[in-house]
C-alpha positions as CSV (number, residue, x, y, z in Angstrom):
1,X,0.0,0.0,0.0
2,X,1.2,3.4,-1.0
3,X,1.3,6.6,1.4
4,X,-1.8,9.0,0.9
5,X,-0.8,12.5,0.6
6,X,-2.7,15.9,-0.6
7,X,-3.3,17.3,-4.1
8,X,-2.5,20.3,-3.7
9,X,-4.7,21.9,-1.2
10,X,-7.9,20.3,-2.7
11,X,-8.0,18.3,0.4
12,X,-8.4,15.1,-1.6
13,X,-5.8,12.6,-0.5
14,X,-4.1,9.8,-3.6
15,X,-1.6,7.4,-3.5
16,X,2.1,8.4,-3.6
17,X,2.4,5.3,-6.4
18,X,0.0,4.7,-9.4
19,X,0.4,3.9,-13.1
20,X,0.9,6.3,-15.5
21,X,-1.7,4.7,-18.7
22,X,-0.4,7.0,-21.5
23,X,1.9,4.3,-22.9
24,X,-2.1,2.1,-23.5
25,X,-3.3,4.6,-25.6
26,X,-1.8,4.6,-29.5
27,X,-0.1,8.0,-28.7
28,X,3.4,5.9,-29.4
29,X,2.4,4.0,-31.7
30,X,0.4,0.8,-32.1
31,X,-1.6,-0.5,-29.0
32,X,-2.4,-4.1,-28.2
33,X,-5.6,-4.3,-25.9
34,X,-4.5,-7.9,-24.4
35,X,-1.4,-6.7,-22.8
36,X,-2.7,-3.8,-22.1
37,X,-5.6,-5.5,-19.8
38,X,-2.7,-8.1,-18.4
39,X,-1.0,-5.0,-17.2
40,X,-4.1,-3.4,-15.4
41,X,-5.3,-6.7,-14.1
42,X,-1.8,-7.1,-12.8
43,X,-1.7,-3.2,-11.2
44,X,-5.1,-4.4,-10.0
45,X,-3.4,-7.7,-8.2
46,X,-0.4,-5.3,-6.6
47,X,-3.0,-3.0,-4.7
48,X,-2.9,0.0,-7.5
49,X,-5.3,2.4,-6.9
50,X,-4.3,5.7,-8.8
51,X,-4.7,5.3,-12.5
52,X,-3.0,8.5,-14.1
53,X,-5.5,8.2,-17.6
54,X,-5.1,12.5,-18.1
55,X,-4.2,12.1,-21.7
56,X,-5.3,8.4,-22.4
57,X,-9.0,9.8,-22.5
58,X,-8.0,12.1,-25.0
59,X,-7.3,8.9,-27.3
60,X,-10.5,7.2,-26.1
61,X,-9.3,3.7,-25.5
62,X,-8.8,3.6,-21.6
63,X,-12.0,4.9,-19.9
64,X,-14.0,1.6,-21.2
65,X,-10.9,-0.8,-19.7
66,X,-11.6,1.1,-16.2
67,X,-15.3,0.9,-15.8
């Protein structure tokens, strides 16, 4: 489990750790949906709870693996 701390002063509190999901969308390059649900299922497995999507929704492909 990660340590909690503040964004900002918004007094919401996220995980230190999460997974950065840029590298699912096709943004460099081709994308391949299979490994790219191994490697959430396996984020999922290790306790990852902060999924950093900012500029994967752009490319629409991540929201519908996270639902």
């Amino acid at each position: 489990m990660s340590v909690l701390r503040e964004l900002g002063k918004t007094g919401v509190k996220i995980p230190t750790i999460g997974l950065g999901c840029m590298g699912m969308s096709e943004f460099y390059g081709s994308s391949d949906e299979a490994e790219n649900l191994n490697v959430l299922n396996r984020a999922i497995d290790l306790g990852c709870v902060f999924w950093d999507t900012a500029v994967s929704i752009i490319f629409n492909r991540l929201p519908r693996y996270l639902h």
